[in-house]
C-alpha positions as CSV (number, residue, x, y, z in Angstrom):
1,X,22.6,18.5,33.1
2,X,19.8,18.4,35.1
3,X,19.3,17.8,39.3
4,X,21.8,18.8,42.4
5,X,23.5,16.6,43.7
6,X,20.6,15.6,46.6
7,X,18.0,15.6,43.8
8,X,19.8,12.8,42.1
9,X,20.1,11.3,45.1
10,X,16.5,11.1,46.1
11,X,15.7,10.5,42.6
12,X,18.1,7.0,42.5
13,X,16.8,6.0,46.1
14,X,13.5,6.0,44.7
15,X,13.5,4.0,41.5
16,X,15.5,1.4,43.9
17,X,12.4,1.2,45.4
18,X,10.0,1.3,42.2
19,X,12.4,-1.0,39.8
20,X,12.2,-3.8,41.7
21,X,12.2,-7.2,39.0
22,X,12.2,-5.5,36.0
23,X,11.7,-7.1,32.9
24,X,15.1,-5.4,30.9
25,X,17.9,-4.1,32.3
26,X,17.8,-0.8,33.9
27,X,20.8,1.8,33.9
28,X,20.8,5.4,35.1
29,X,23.6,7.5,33.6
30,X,23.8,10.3,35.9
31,X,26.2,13.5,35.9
32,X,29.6,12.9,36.9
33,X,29.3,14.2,40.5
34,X,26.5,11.9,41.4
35,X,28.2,8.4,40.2
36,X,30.1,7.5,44.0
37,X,26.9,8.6,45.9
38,X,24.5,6.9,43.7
39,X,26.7,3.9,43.6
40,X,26.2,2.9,46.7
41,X,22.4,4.1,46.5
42,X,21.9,1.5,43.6
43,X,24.5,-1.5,44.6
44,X,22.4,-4.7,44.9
45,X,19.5,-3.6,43.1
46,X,18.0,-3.9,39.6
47,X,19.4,-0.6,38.8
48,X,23.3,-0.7,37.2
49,X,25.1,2.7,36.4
50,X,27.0,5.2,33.9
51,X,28.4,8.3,33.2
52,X,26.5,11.2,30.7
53,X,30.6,11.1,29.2
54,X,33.8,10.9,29.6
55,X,37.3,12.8,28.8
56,X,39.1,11.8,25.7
57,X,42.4,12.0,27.3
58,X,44.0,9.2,29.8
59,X,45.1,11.1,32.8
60,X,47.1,14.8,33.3
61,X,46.7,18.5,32.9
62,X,43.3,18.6,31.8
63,X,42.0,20.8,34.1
64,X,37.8,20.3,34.7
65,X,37.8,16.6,32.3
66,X,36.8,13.5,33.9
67,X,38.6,9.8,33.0
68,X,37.1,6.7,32.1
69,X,39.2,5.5,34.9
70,X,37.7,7.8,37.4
71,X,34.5,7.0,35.8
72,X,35.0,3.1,36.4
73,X,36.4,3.9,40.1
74,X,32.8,5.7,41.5
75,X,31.2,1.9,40.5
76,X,29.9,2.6,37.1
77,X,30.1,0.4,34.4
78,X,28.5,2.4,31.2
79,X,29.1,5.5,29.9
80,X,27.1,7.4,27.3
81,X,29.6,8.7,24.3
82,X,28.6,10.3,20.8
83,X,25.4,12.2,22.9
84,X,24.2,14.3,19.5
85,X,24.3,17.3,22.6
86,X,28.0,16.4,22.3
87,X,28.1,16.6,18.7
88,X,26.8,19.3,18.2
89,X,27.6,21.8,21.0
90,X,31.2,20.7,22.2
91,X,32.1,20.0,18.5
92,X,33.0,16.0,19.5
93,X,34.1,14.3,16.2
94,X,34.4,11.1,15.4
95,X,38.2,11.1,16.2
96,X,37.6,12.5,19.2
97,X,34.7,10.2,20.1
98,X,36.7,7.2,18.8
99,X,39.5,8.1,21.7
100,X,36.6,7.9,24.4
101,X,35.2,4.3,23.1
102,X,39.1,2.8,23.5
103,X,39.4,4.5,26.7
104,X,36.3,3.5,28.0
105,X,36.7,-0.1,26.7
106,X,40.5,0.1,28.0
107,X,39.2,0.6,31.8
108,X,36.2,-2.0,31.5
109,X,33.6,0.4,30.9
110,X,30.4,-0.6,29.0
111,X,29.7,2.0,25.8
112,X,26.0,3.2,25.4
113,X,27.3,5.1,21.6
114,X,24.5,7.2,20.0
115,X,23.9,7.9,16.4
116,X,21.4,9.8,14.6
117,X,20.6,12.2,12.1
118,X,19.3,16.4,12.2
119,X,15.7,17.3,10.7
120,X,17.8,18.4,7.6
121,X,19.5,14.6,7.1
122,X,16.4,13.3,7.4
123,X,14.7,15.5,5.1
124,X,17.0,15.1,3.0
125,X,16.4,11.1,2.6
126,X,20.5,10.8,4.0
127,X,19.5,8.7,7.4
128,X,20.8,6.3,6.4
129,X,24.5,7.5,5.4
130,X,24.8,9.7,8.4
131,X,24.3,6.7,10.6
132,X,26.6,4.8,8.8
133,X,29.6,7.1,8.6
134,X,29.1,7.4,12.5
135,X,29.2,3.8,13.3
136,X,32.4,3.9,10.7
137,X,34.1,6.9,12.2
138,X,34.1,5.9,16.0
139,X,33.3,2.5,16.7
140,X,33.4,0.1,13.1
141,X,37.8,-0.1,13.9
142,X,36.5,-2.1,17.1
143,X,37.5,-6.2,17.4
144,X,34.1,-8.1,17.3
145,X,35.3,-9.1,21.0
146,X,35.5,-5.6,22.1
147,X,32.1,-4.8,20.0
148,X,30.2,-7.1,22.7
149,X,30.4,-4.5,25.3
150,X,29.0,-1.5,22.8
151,X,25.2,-0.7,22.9
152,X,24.1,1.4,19.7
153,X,21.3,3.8,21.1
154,X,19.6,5.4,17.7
155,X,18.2,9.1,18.6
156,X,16.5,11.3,15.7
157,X,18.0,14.5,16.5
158,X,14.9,16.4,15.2
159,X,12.9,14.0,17.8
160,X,14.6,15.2,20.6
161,X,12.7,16.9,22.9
162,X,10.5,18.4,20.0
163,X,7.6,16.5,21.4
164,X,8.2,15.0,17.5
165,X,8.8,10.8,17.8
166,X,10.0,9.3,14.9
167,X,6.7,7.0,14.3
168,X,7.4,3.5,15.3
169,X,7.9,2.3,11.6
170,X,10.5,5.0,10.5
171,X,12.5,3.7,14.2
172,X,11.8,0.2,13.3
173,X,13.3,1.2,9.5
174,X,16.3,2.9,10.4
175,X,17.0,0.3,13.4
176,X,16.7,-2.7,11.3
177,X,19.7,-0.6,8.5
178,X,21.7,0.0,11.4
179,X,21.6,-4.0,12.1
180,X,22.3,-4.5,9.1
181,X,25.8,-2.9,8.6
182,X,26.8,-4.6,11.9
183,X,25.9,-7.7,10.2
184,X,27.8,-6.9,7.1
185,X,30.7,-5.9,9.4
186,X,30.8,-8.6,12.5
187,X,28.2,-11.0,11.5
188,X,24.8,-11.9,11.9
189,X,25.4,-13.6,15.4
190,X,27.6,-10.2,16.7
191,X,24.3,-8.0,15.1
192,X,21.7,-10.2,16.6
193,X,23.0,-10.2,20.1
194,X,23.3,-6.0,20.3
195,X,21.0,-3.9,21.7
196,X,20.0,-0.7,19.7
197,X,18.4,1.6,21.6
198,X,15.7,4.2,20.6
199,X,16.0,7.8,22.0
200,X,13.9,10.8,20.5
201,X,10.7,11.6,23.2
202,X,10.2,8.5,23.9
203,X,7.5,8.0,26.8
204,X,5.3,5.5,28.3
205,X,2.4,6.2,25.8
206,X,4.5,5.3,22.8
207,X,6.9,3.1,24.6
208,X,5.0,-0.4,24.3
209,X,4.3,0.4,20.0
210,X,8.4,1.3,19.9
211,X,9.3,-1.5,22.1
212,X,6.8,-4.2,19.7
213,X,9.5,-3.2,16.9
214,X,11.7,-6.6,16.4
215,X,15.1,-4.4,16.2
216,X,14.0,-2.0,18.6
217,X,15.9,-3.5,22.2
218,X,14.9,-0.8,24.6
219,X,15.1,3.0,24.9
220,X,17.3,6.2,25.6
221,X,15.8,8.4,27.8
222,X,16.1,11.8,28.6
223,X,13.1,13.9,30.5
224,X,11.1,11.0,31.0
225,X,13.4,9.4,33.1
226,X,13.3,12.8,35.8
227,X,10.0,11.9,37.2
228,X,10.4,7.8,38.8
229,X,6.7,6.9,38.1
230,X,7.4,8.6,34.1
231,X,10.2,6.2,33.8
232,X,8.7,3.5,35.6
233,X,6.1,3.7,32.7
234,X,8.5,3.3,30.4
235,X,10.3,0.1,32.0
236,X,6.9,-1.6,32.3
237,X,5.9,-1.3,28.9
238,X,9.1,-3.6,28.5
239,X,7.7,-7.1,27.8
């Protein structure tokens, strides 16, 4: 929840102009009363765009939720669901968060779904369960057709915005077990061709050490991606 509505503005028109070939694709997932203005903002660009959420209800007397279809209609075609933000402060379960994928996927929206474990998990040696059950509550009932338009994005809870990275090993470890249950469940073509995304303070210093990782396909990122030259940083160190 971060910028006005002018802020994210400016903020779009000027990574249109920084992002010009990059060398991964780009999407900025902005808050839901930005996506028709920065549609237009970033339509023939590098830059594509999604939604932080979305409601896990069709359509009706919801008062204050937002659709997937009106989410789809603004021009965006991701939206981030399973946010641990989500989890953890509005309670979103994996029933709940299951709803939002098939609505989502129902009105041609591209999933960006995050898993990830708390300090506690980790400490705990359970990483690796937690993940798991995540993937199996929300997204594992998915066709492998329908799985081609998910994105895994892995985020340490206890990384975010701690200042605290998971080292590039531990992200490499825990990306390469998350491949691997997609593999036992779709295949090792389906698990090859997605992208699993690292999010937990990651920045352009640590970027191009994350990014060397073989099942490490690109980043989540949250405060690095306010400032255009930070996240600029972080798309060059892409290679």
């Amino acid at each position: 929840m971060n910028k006005n509505l002018q802020e994210g503005v400016a903020l779009a028109k000027e990574l249109t102009e920084v992002v010009k070939n990059p060398n991964c694709g780009v999407i900025i997932c902005t808050p839901f009363i930005h996506l028709a203005s920065v549609a237009e903002i970033v339509k023939g660009s590098a830059i594509e765009l999604g939604a932080e959420n979305c409601a896990d209800k069709a359509s009706g007397a919801f008062t204050g939720e937002v659709s997937a279809e009106m989410v789809k209609s603004t021009g965006a075609q991701y939206v981030i669901l399973g946010h641990s933000e989500r989890r953890e402060y509005y309670n979103e379960t994996p029933e709940i968060l299951k709803e939002k994928v098939q609505l989502a996927l129902a009105n041609g929206l591209k999933v960006i779904f995050c898993i990830g474990e708390s300090l506690a998990e980790r400490e705990a040696n359970k990483q690796n369960e937690v993940v798991k059950a995540e993937l199996q509550g929300s997204v594992f009932n998915l066709t492998a057709e329908e799985w081609k338009n998910i994105v895994i994005a892995y985020e340490p809870i206890w990384a975010i915005g701690t200042g605290k990275t998971a080292t590039a090993d531990q992200a490499e470890e825990i990306h390469a077990y998350i491949r691997s249950i997609i593999c036992e469940k779709y295949g090792a073509e389906v698990a090859d061709a997605t992208s699993i995304l690292y999010g937990g303070s990651c920045k352009a210093s640590n970027a191009p050490e994350l990014f060397a990782k073989p099942d490490i396909d690109g980043g989540l990122i949250g405060g690095a991606s306010l400032k255009a030259a930070d996240f600029k940083g972080i798309i060059d160190a892409w290679k």
